[in-house]
MARBA-3410 file (N, C-alpha, C, O; in Angstrom, 1 decimal):
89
-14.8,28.6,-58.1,-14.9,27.1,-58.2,-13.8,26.5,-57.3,-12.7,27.0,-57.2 ~ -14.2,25.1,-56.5,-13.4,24.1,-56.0,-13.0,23.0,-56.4,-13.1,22.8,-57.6 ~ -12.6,22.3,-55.7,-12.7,20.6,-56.3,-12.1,19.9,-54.7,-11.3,20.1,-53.8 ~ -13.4,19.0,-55.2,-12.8,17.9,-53.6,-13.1,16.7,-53.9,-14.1,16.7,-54.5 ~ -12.6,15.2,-53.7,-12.9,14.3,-53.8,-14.1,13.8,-53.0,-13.6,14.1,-51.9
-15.5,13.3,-52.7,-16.5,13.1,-52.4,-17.0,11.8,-52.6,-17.8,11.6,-53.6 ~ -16.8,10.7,-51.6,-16.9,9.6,-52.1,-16.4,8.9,-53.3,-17.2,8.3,-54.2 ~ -14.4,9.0,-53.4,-14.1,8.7,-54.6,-14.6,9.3,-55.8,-14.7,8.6,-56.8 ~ -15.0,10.4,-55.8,-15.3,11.2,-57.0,-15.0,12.6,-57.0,-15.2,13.2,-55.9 ~ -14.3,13.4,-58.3,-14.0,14.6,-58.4,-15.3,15.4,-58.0,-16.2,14.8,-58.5
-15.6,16.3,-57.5,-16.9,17.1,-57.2,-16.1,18.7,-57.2,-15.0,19.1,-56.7 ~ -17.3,19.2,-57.8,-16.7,20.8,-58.1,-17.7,21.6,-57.3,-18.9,21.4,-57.2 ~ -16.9,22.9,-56.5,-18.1,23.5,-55.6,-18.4,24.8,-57.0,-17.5,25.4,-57.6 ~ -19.9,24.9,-57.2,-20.2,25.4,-58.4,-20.7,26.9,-57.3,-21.1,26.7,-56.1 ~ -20.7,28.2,-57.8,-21.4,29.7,-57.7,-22.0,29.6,-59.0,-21.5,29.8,-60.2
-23.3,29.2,-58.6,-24.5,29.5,-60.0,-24.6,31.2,-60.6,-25.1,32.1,-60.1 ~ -24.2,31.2,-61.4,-24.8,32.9,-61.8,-26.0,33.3,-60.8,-27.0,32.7,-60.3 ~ -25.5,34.3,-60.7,-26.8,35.5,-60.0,-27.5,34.5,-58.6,-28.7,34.6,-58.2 ~ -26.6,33.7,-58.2,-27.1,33.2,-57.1,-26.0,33.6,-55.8,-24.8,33.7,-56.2 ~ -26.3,33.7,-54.4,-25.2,33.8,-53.8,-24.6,32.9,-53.3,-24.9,31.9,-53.9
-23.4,32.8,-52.3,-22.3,31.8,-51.5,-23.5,31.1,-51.2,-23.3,30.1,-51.9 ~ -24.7,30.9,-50.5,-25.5,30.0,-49.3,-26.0,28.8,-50.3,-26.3,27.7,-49.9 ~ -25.9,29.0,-51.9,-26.4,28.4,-52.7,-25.3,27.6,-53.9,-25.4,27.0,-54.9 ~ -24.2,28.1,-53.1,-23.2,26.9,-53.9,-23.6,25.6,-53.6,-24.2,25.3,-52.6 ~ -23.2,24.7,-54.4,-23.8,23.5,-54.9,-22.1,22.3,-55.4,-21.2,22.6,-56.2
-22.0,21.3,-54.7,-21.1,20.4,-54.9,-21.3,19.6,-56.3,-22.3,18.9,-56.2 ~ -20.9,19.5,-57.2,-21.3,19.0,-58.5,-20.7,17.7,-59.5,-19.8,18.2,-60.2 ~ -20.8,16.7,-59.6,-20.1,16.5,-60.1,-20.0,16.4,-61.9,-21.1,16.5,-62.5 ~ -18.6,16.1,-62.9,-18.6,16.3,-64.1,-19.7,16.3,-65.1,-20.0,17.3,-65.8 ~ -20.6,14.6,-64.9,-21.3,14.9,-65.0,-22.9,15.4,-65.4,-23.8,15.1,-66.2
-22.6,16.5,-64.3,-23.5,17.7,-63.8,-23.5,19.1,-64.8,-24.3,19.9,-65.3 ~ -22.0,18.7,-64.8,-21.5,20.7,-65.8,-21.3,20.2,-67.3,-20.5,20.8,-68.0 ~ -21.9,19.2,-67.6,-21.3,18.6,-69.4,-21.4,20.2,-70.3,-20.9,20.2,-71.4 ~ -22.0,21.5,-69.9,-22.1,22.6,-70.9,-20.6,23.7,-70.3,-20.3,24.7,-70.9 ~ -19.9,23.0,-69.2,-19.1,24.0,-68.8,-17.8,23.6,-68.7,-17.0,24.1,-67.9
-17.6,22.6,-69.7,-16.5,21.9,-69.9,-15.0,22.5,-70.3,-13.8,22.1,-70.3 ~ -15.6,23.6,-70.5,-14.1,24.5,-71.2,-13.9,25.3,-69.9,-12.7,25.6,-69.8 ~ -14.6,25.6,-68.8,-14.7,26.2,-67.7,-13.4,25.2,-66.7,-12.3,25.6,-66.4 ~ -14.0,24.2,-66.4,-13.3,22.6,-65.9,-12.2,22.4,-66.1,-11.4,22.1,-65.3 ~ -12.2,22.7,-67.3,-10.2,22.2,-68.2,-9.6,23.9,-67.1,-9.0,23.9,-66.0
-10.1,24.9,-67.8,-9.1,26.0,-67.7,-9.1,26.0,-65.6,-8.2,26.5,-65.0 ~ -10.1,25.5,-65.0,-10.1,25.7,-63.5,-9.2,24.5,-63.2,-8.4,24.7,-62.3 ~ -9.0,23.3,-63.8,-7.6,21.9,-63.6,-6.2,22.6,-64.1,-5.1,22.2,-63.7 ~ -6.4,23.4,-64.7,-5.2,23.8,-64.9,-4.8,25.1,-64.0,-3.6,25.2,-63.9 ~ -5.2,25.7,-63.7,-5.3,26.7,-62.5,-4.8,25.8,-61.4,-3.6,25.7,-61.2
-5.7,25.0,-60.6,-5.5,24.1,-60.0,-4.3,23.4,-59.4,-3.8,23.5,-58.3 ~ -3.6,22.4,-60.8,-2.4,22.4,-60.9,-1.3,23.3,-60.6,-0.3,22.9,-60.0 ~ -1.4,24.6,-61.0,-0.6,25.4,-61.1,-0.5,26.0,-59.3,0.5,26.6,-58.9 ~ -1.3,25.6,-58.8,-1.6,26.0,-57.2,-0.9,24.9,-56.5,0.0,25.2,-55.7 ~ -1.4,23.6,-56.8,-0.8,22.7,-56.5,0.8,23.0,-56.3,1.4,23.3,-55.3
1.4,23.0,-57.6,2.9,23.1,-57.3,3.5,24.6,-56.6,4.3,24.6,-55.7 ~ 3.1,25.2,-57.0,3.1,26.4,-56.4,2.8,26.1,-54.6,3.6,26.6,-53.8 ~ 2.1,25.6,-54.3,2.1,25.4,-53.1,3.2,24.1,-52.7,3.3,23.7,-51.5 ~ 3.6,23.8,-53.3,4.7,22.5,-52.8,6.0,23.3,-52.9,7.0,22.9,-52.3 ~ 6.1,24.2,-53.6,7.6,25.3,-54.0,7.6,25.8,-52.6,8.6,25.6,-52.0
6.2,26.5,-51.8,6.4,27.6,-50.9,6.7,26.8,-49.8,7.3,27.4,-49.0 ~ 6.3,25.1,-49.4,6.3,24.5,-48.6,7.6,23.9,-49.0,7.9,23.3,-48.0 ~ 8.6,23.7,-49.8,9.5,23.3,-49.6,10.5,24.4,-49.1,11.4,24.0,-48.4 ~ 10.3,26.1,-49.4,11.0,26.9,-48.9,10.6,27.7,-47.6,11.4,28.6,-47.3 ~ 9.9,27.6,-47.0,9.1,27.9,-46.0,9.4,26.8,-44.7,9.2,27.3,-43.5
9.8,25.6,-44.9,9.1,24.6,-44.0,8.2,24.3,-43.6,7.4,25.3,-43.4 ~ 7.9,22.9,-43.3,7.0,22.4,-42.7,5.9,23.2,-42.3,5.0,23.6,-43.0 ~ 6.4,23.5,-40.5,5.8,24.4,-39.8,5.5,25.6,-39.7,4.7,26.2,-39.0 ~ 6.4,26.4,-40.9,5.7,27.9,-41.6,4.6,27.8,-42.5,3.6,28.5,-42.6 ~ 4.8,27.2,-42.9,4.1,26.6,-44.1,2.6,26.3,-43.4,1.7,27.0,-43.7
2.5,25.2,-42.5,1.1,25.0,-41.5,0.9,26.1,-41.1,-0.2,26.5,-41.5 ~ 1.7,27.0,-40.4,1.0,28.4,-39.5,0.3,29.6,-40.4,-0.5,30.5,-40.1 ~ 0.8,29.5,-41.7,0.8,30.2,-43.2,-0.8,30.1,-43.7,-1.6,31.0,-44.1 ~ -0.8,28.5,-43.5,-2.4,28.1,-43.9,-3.2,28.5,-42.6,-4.4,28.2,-42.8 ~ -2.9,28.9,-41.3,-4.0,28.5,-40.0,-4.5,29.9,-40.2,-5.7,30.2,-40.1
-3.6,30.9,-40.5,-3.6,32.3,-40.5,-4.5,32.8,-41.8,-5.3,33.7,-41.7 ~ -4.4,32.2,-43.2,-5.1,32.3,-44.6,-6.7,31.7,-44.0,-7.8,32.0,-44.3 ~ -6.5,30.8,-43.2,-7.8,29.8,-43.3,-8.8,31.1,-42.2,-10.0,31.4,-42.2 ~ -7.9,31.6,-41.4,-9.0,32.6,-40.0,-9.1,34.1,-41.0,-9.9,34.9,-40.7 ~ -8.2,34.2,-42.0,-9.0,35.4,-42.5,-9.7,35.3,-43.3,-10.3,36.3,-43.6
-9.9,33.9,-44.3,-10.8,33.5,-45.2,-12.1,33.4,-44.2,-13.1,33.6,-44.9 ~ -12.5,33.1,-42.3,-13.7,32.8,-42.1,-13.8,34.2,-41.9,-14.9,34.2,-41.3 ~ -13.3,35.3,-41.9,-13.8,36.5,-41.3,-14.0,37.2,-42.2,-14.6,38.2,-42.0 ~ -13.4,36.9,-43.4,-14.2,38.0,-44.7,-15.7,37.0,-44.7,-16.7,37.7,-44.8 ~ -15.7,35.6,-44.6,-16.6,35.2,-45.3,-18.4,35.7,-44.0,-19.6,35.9,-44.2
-17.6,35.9,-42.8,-18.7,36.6,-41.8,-18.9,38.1,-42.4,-20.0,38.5,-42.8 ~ -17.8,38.9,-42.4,-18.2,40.2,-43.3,-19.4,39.9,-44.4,-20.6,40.2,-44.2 ~ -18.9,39.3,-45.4,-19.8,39.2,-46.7,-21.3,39.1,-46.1,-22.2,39.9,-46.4 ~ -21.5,38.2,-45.3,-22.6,37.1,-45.1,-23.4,38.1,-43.8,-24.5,37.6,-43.4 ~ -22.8,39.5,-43.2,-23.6,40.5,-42.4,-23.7,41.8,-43.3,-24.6,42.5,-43.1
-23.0,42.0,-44.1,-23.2,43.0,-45.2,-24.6,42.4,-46.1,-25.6,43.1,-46.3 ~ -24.6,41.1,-46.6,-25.9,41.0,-47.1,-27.2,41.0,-45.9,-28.3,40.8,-46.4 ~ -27.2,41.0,-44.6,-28.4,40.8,-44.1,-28.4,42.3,-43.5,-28.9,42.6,-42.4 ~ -28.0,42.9,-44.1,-28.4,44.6,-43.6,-29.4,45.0,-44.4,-30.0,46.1,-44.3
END
């Protein structure tokens, strides 16, 4: 699960059971009124990344901190090309 604001509104990126990545779905609250306990425990997760990520950016600096995310963000697209040629074999 994600969360992004979407035209002023919380929206959650949902993985449907037994469905794959091509079929996540942007959602908002409410959308998930049965997965409400799901919601709380992923905002508090959330949070907890949140500051956690302002701790490593205040000891890291600025510009480590940016190069930190360019490097997470290029190996997040190259697993997600893995994943996505492993299923079309």
């Amino acid at each position: 699960m994600n969360k992004q604001k979407i035209r002023g509104k919380d929206k959650y990126l949902v993985r449907w059971k037994e469905f794959t990545v091509e079929l996540d779905t942007w959602e908002g609250k409410e959308n998930l009124e049965n997965t409400k306990k799901a919601i709380e425990e992923f905002e508090k997760e959330y949070q907890r990344d949140i500051e956690d990520r302002k701790k490593k950016k205040e000891c890291l600096g600025e510009e480590n901190y940016q190069e930190g995310l360019q490097q997470r963000s290029y190996l997040d697209e190259q697993i997600r090309d893995i994943i996505k040629n492993i299923g079309e074999d």
